[in-house]
N, C-alpha and C positions, 0 to 999 in steps of 0.2 A: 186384620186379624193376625196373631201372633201364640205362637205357643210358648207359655211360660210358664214354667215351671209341672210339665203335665197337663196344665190348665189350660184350654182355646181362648184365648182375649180377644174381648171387638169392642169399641168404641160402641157407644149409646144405640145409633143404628147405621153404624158400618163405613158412615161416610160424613164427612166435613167441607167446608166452603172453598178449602184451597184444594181437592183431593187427595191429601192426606187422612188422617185419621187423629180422634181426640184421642183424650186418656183410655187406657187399654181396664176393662172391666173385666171379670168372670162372665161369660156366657152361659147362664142357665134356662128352664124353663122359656118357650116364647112368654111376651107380655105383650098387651093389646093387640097390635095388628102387625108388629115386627116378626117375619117369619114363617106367619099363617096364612094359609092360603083366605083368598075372598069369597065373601059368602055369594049366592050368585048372584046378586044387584050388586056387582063391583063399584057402581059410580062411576062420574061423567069420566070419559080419556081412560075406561081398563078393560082390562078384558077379564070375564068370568073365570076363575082358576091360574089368574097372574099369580106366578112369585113375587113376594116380596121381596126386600133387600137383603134378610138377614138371608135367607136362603141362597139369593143368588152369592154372598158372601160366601156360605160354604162350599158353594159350586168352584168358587174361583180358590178357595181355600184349597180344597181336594184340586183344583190344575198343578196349584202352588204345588202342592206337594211331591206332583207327578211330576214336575220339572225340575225340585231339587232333587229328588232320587234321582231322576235323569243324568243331571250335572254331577252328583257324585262319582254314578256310574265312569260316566265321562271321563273324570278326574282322575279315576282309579287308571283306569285302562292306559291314562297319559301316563301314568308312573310308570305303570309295567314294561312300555314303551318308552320311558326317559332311563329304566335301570337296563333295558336291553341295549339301549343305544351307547352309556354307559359301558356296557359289556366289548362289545364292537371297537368301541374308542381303545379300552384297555388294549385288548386283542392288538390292533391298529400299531398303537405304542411299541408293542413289545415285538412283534414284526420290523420296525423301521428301525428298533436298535439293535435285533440282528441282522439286518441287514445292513446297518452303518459296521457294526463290527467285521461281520464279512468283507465289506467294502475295502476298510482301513486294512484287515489284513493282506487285502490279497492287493493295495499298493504297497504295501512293505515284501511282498513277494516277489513282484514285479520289480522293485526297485534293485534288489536283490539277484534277481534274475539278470538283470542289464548292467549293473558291474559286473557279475560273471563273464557274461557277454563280451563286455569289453576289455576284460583283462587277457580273456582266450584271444582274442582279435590281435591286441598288441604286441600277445606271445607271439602268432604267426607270423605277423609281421617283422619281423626283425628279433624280437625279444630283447633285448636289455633297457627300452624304454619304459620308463615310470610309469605305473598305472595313472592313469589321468592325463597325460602328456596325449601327443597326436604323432599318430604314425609316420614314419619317415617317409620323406617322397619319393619314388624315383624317376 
């Protein structure tokens, strides 16, 4: 069975040799015995008030439909959860590149800091040695 166009389509009576399904027809009115339930002398192998095929078709029809609703459901709820996780990531980003940027500045601080450091060092020691040079021994 398939919905097209508005329309329910079923193959002749619902079922084909390979398990698949023929050409897809309009489903209207039951015809002969497709559908309707059995009069009470069902015949040999039935039970009195068996479904037939066309019916059990709509049974599985209405599952079908309860499991694509389902799966959309499903689907939806994955986005909202891929645009939140999305959200998270962004966030994430923008975090690690201030904190790259903190990082980077504060070894330009530090670097800064230790030629200070060292230039005061050199003074004490003697003073008139170049910065960068090493202090005189004694």
């Amino acid at each position: 069975m398939a919905l097209q166009g508005g329309l329910m389509m079923s193959s002749d009576d619902g079922y084909s040799a390979d398990g698949g399904s023929a050409a897809p027809r309009p489903m209207g009115p039951p015809t002969g015995h497709v559908g309707t339930l059995r009069s009470p002398s069902p015949g040999p192998g039935r039970v009195a008030g068996q479904i037939q095929p066309q019916a059990e078709g709509a049974d599985r029809a209405g599952r079908l439909q309860g499991q694509i609703q389902n799966i959309h459901t499903q689907f939806g709820r994955a986005q909202d959860e891929l645009r939140r996780i999305s959200g998270l990531c962004s966030t994430a980003e923008t975090r690690i590149k201030k904190t790259k940027d903190l990082q980077n500045h504060m070894a330009r601080e530090f670097h800064t800091l230790a030629e200070q450091t060292r230039a005061l060092l050199q003074g004490l020691d003697g003073g008139g040695g170049a910065p960068g040079s090493s202090p005189p021994t004694r």
